[in-house]
N, C-alpha and C positions, 0 to 999 in steps of 0.2 A: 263675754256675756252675750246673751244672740236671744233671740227674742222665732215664737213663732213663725212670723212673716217673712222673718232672713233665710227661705228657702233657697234663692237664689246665689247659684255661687261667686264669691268675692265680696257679697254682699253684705255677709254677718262682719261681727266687729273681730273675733279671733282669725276670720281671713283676710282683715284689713293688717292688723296688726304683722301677719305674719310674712303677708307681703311687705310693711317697713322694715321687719326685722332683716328680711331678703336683701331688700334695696342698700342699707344701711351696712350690711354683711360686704355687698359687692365695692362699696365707698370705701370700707376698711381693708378689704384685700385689695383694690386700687391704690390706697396710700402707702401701702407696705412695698407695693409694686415701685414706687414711686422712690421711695426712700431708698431700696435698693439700689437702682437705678444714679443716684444722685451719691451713694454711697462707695460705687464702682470706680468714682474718678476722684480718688483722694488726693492725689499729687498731678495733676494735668487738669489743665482746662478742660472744661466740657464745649463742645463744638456747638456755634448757634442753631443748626438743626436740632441736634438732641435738646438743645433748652426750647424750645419751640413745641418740641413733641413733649417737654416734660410739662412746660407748661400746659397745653390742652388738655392732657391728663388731670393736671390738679383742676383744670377750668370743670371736666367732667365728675371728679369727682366733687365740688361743692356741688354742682346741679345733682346728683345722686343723692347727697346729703341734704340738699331744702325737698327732694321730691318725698324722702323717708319720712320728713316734716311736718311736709303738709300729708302725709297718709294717716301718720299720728295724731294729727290733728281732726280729719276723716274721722278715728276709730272714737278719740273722743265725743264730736258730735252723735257720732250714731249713739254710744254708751245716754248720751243726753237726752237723745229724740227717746230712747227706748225705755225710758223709765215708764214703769203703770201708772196705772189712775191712782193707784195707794199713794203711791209716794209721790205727784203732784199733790193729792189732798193734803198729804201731810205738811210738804211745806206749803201750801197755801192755810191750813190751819195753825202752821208757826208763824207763819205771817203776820196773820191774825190776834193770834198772841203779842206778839212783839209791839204791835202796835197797840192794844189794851193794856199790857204793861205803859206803855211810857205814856196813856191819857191818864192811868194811875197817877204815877207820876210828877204830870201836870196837875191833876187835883190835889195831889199832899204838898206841892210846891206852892201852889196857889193859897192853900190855905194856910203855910207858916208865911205867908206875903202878908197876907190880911192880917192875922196875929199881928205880926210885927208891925204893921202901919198901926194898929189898934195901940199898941207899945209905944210906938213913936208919939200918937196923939193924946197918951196918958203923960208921957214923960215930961210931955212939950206943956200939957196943962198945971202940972203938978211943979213945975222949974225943976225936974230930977236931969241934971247934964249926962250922968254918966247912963239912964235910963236912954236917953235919945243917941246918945252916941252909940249902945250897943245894938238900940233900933234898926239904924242906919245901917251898921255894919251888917246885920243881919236881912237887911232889907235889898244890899247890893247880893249878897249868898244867893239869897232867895231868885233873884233877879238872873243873875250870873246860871242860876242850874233850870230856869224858864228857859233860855235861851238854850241850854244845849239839849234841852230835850224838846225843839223846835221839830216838827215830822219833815224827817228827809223826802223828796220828790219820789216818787216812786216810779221805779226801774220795770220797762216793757220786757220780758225775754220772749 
């Protein structure tokens, strides 16, 4: 996905990519290199120079493989920077949503709270035991779904 301004070349996200795929290509045909290599000496020791060079090999190919990583990682930010204004709106108006949903929420919770205290103070005047006890229980519900739709901190991107 590439955006107008990615006229520069290496700079769009399918020539970031294609350069990991590159980098990632040459890691895999290094390991192959490698396994052969290690595979050549089935019955004899391998001498400590060759494990030395076999070693650096595999040293070079991780560094190959975290650099494929972080270009991947490259292609995703740009894919991020390069969203439109639509689609920041949108989720800043889902955002928005989410959070009028759960003051929702908070209103229909709040007011089976108050019901049920209301309950709790009929049951409690009237001597109804089993009236106060489903109060209660209802009272901790009420309480218990306040608390989880407490508003999370809000996250800076």
């Amino acid at each position: 996905m590439t955006t107008p301004s990615d006229s520069r070349p290496g700079q769009t996200t399918d020539h970031i990519v294609e350069l990991a795929d590159s980098v990632a290509d040459i890691a895999d045909r290094l390991h192959e290199r490698i396994l052969k290599e290690i595979a050549s000496y089935p019955d004899q020791a391998m001498p400590d120079a060759q494990k030395a060079v076999l070693r650096t090999l595999m040293d070079n190919e991780l560094m190959l493989r975290q650099h494929a990583q972080a270009l991947y990682a490259d292609a995703t930010n740009h894919v991020i920077q390069g969203l439109d204004q639509r689609q920041r709106r949108l989720m800043a108006l889902t955002a928005v949503a989410a959070e009028q949903i759960r003051q929702i929420g908070v209103i229909g919770e709040t007011t089976g709270l108050v019901g049920e205290i209301l309950s709790l103070v009929g049951g409690i005047a009237t001597g109804r035991l089993s009236q106060v006890e489903t109060a209660l229980e209802n009272i901790r519900l009420h309480h218990t779904a306040l608390k989880a739709l407490k508003p999370t901190p809000a996250v800076k991107t």
